[in-house]
N, C-alpha and C positions, 0 to 999 in steps of 0.2 A: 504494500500500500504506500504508493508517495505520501510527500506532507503534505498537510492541509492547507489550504489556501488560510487564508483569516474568516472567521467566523461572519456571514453576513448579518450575524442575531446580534442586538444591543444589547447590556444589561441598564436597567435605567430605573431609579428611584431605588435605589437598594445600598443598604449600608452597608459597603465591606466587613468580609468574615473574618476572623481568623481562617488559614490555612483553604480558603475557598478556591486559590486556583490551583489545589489538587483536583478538584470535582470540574471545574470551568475552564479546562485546560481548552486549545485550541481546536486540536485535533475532538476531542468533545462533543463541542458547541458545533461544529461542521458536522457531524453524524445529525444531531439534532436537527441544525436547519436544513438536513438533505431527507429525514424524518418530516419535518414541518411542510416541506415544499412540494414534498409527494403525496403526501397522504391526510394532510388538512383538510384539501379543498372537496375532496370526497366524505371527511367528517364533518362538515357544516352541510351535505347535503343530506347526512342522514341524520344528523339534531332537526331538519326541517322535514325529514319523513316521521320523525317523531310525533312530531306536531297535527301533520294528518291523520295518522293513525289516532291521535286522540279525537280528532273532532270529528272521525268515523266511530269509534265508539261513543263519544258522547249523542251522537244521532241513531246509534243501535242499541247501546244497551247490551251488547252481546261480542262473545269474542270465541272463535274456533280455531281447529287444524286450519292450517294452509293447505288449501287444495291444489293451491300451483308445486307444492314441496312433496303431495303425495307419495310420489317415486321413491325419493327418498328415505321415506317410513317403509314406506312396502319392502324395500331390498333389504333382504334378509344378510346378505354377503359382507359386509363392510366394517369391519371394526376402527378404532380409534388402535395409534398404534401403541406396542407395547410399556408397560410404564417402566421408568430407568431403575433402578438397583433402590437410589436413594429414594426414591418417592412411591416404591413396592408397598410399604407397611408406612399405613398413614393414620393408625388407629387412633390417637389424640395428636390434636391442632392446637397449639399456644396462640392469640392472635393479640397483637397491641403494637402503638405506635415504637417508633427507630431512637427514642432518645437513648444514651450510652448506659443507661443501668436498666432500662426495658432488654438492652440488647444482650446485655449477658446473662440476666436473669431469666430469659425468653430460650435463649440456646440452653441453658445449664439446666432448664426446666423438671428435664425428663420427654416432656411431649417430643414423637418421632416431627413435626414440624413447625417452625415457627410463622404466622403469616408476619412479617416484615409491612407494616402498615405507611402509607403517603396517602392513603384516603379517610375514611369517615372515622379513625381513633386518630388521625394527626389534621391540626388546624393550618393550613397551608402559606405559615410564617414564613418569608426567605431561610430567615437562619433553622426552622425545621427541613425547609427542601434538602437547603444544601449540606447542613452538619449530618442529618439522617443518611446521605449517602456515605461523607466519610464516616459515619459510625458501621455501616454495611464492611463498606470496606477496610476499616482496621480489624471486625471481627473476622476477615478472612484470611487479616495476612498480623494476626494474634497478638496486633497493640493496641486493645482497647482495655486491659485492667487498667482500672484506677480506684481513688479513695475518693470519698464524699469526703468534700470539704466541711461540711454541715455536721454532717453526723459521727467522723471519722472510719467509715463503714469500708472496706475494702472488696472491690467487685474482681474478680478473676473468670477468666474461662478454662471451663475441664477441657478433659482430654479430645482431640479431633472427634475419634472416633463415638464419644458421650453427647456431642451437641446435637440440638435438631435441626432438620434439613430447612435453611429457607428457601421458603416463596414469599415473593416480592407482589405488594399488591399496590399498583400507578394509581394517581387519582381518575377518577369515571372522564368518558368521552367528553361530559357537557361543561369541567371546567378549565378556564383557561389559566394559564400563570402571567401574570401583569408584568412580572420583572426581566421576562426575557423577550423581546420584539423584534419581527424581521423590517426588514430596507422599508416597509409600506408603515411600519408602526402599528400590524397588528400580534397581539400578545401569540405564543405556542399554543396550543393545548398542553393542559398540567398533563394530560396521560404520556407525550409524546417527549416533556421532560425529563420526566420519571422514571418510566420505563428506558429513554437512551441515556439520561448519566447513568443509571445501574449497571444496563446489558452493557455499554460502550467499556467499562474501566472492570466488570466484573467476572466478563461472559468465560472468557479463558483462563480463567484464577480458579474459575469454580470447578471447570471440566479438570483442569490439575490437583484438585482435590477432592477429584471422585464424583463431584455432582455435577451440575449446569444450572443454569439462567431459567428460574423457573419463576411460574406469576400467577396469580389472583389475576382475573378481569372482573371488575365491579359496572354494576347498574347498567348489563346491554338488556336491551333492548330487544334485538330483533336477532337473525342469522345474517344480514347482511351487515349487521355491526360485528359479527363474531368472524366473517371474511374480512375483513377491513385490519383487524390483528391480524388475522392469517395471512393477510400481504404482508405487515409489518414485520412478524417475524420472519418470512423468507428474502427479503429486505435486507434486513437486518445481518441475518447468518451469514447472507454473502457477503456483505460489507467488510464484517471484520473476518470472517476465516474460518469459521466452523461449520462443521456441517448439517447441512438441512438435518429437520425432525432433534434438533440439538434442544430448542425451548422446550418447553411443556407448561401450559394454561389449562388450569380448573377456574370453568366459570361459573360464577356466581347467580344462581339462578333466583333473582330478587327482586324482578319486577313480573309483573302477571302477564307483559305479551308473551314474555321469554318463557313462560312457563306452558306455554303454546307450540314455543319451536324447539324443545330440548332436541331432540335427532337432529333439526339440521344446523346446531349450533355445532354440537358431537361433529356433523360429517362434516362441516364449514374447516374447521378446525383439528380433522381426523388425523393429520401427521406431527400435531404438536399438542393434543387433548391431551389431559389426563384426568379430568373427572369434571362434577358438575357440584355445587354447594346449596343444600337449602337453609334459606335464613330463613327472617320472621321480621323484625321491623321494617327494613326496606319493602320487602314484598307485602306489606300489610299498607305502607306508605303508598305504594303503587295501584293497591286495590282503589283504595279511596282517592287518589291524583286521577286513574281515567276513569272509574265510573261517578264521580262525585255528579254527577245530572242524572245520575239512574232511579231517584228516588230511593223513600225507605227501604225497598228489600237492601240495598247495600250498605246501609248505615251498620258502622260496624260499633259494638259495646265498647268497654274499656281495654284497654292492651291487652291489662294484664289478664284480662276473663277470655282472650284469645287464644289457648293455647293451641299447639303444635296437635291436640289430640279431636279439634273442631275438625267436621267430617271436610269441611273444604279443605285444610290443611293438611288431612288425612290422603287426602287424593292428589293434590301436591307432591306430598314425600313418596307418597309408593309410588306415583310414576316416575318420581325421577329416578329410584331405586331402581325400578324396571329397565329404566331408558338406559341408563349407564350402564345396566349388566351385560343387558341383550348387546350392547356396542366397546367390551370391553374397558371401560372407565369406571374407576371407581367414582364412588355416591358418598361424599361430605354429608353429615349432619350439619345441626345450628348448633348457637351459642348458650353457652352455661357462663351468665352474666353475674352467679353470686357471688360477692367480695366478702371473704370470712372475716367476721367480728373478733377483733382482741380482748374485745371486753365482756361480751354477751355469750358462753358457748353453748346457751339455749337457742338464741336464732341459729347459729352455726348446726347445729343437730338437726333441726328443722328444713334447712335450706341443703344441707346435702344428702337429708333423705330426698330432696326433690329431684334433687341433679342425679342421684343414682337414678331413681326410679329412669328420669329424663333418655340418660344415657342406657340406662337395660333396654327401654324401648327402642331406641335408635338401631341397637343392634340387633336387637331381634329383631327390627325388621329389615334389617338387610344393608344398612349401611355398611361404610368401610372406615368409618371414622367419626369425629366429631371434634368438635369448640370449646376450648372453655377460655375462662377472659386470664384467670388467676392463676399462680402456680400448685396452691394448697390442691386446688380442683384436678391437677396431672391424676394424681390417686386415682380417686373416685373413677374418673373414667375411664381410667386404663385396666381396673377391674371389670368394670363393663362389657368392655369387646374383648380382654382377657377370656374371660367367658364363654364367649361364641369364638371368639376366634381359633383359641389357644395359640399354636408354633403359625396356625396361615398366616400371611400375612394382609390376606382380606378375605372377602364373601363375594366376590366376581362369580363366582360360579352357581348360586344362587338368584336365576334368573329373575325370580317373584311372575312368571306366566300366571298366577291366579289373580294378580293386579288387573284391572280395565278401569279404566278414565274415562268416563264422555267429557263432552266440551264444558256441558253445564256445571259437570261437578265443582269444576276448578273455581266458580264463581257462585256455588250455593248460598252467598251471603247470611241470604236470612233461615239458614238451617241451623243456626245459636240462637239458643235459648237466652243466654243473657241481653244484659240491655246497657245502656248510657248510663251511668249515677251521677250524681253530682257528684261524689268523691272522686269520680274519674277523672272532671272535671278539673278540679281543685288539681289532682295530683299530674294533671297533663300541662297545668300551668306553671307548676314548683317545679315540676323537670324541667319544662322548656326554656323556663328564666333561669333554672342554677344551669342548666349545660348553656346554652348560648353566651352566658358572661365567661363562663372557664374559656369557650372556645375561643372569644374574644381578645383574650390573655394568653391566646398561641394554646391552648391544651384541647388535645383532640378527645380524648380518652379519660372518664370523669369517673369518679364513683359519686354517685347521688344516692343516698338510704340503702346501700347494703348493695348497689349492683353497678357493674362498671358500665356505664353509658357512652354511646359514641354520633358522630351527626343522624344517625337513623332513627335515635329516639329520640330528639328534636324533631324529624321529619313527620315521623306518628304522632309525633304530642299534638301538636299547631296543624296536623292533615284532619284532625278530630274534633278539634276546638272547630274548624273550618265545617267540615262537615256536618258536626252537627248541632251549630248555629246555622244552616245552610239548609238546613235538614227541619228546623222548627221544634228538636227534640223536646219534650218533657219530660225531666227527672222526677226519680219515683219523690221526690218532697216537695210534688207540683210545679216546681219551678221550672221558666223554660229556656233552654239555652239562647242567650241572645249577645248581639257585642256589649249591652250594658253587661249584663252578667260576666261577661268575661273579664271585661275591667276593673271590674267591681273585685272579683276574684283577684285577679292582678296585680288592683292595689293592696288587697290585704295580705299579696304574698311578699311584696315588696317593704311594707309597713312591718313583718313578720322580722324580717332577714335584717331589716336594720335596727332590729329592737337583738336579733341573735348575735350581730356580731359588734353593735357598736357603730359610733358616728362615723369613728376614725378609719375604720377597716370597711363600713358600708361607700364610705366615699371614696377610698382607696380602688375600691372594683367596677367593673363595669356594669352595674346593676342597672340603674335607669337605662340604661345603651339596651342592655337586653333584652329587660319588660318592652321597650319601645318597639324593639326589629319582633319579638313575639306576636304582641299584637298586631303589627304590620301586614306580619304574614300572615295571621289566624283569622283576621277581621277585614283582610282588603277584598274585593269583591271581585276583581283577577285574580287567581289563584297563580302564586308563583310556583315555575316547575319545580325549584331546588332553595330552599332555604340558605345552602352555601353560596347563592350566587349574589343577593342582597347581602349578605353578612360577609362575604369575602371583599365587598367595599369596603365595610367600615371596620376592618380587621388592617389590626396596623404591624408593618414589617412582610 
């Protein structure tokens, strides 16, 4: 590969790092803006196929198979290719932001992988883009111990062969990063950042220690968002020197189109797949963003009354269990969001009988793995698929053929029995305002009352509030959701938090900022697609 020419990308409004032109080197910045130049202007036509697609379902109400992809489902023949050595046995998943004591803490875990987060557990600060890369890369070339100045706590990494395998997860298709702008002055996309300072300084370090360049893809959409990577990573491979089917992507199945295309996301992506992930806030966020005009059948209860075991969530997980087997990819579970109490070990006893129970289901039904936020939680679930698994190192071969999906299932909304409360209310505001001020202050990744939060439950919190003010709801103590009532709520949550922490530390944060972009979003009568796109203004650095 010759040298690079000079990078045609600016960096502009950005405060020098430390050590940042490790990451920003030239050579870099060119992979990027040869990244940006090829394959932007095909991602601004599919954020605007997004768009159609919503204002088709908000005129149907309804969403099915693709009959143009038919073919696709029907062919029996076609697998996803084989998974690599390191990403074989994926039975617990660590997931949390790239700051240097997540990163050692994360590898030294236990869990066989780490998700390495730049999306929805990291607030997309410069100094998180760019220090989260070198923190990647000193844990691969083993200088990242250090001591907490604070605490005097000393972080170390075991042995190579003890850490868990990362995947790297780039922020989603729809945002952009402000700091870095080509010749015209428009920003990258954060995904095309993230993913080429990684792969660009990463990709051959990793293969010489046994693994590769492996990623999370968050928030697609459709199959032709899942092509769109699949050009990126053959792209890519050639550029710097390794060979094709070298990446490997588990996508994240967390929005409701996508949970329409899993096969042709699988075959889009069949030479660099390796599995597919079901959550639950994003994809609970997604239900309520396109059908929010479908009326009450869609009005969904409170979050937490939403579990994983509601019959539409139920039809979700077992096909994608289905989908990934019949196609040789492993099937990711969700997230186990408990943060163990130091002081209470009564909630603690309580909260991981849940997660067991959580995870015994995940793998009895066929999963190959699963989430958790904390490291106390490795245990818990690695007894789990311990269990089912034992020495395999998945359940691929457990097809689930007594699974069947119709179209309607996947959108049964009004097959729960629970309903709206006010409490729901109340606690969809106290989240939304304590996570949106952490995020505000660079922190992606929150504990609020006992569970690690990240941008998806802001997404659900304020997609609720929206809905059902939007919706006319009546909580069972009469009362009916309305923008007074939310505000009303708002202020006494805010009135609340500055009687908990004090003048001095209430005006120290960004409280007002919060309550304000909350209600913004939850009260304005356009519904925004992404919460992170108004709050990634007024988020500073």
């Amino acid at each position: 590969m010759s040298a690079p020419a000079p990078s045609p990308l600016a960096l502009v409004d950005a405060e020098p790092l430390p050590r940042q032109e490790e990451v920003l080197t030239d050579a870099a910045l060119a992979f990027v803006a040869e990244l940006h130049r090829l394959f932007t202007p095909r991602r601004d036509e599919l954020l605007a196929r997004r768009a159609q697609r919503r204002a088709e379902i908000a005129r149907t109400s309804t969403l099915d198979f693709l009959p143009e992809t038919a073919a696709v489902r029907a062919d029996e023949s076609w697998k996803v290719a084989p998974a690599p050595a390191a990403l074989n046995d994926r039975r617990v998943e660590i997931t949390g932001p790239t700051d240097r004591k997540m990163t050692i803490n994360a590898l030294n875990s236990g869990a066989r992988v780490w998700l390495a987060d730049f999306e929805d557990a990291s607030a997309p600060t410069w100094e998180n883009v760019v220090v989260g890369q070198l923190n990647l890369t000193d844990a691969y070339t083993r200088n990242i111990d250090f001591t907490d100045p604070k605490s005097g706590k000393s972080y170390a990494l075991k042995a190579n062969e003890e850490l868990a395998t990362v995947v790297m997860r780039p922020r989603g298709w729809h945002l952009n990063e402000r700091h870095l702008v080509d010749s015209q002055g428009r920003p990258v996309p954060g995904a095309l950042v993230d993913f080429g300072l990684y792969f660009f300084h990463n990709a051959r370090r990793l293969l010489d220690l046994g693994k590769g360049p492996y990623f999370y893809l968050p928030k697609t959409e459709s199959h032709l968002e899942a092509r769109l990577w699949n050009d990126v990573f053959v792209f890519a491979q050639d550029y710097v020197g390794i060979p094709q089917g070298t990446v490997r992507a588990t996508v994240l199945i967390e929005t409701i189109t996508a949970a329409y295309e899993m096969e042709e996301i699988l075959y889009e992506l069949r030479d660099h797949a390796s599995g597919l992930n079901a959550g639950r806030w994003d994809y609970l966020f997604s239900i309520v963003k396109n059908f929010r005009d479908g009326g009450a059948k869609f009005v969904l209860p409170d979050r937490n009354a939403v579990t994983m075991t509601a019959p539409f969530m139920r039809a979700y997980t077992e096909l994608l269990v289905r989908t990934c087997h019949k196609r040789g990819a492993h099937a990711i579970g969700g997230m186990a969001a408990f943060i163990p109490s130091r002081r209470d070990e009564e909630v603690n006893k309580v909260a991981f009988e849940k997660v067991k129970a959580d995870k015994d289901r995940e793998a009895g039904d066929g999963f190959d793995g699963s989430w958790v936020a904390h490291p106390d939680l490795v245990p818990i679930a690695m007894a789990s698929f311990d269990a089912v698994l034992g020495d395999k190192p998945n359940q691929k071969d457990r097809l689930r053929e007594d699974v069947s999906v119709a179209p309607g299932d996947l959108i049964a909304i009004d097959s729960l029995e629970a309903k709206p409360t006010y409490n729901g209310l109340v606690n969809a505001v106290q989240v939304g305002i304590r996570y949106i001020e952490a995020w505000l202050r660079g922190l992606g990744a929150v504990a609020i009352f006992n569970l690690m939060e990240d941008a998806a439950t802001a997404e659900i919190s304020r997609s609720q509030i929206w809905q059902w003010i939007n919706a006319g709801v009546e909580f069972e103590n009469g009362e009916k959701a309305t923008p007074e009532l939310a505000r009303k709520v708002a202020a006494e949550e805010l009135a609340n938090l500055r009687a908990e922490l004090g003048e001095e530390a209430f005006a120290a944060g960004n409280w007002q900022q919060a309550h304000d972009l909350l209600l913004k979003v939850a009260l304005d009568e356009d519904y925004a697609d992404f919460l992170t796109l108004p709050a990634y203004e007024q988020l500073a650095g």
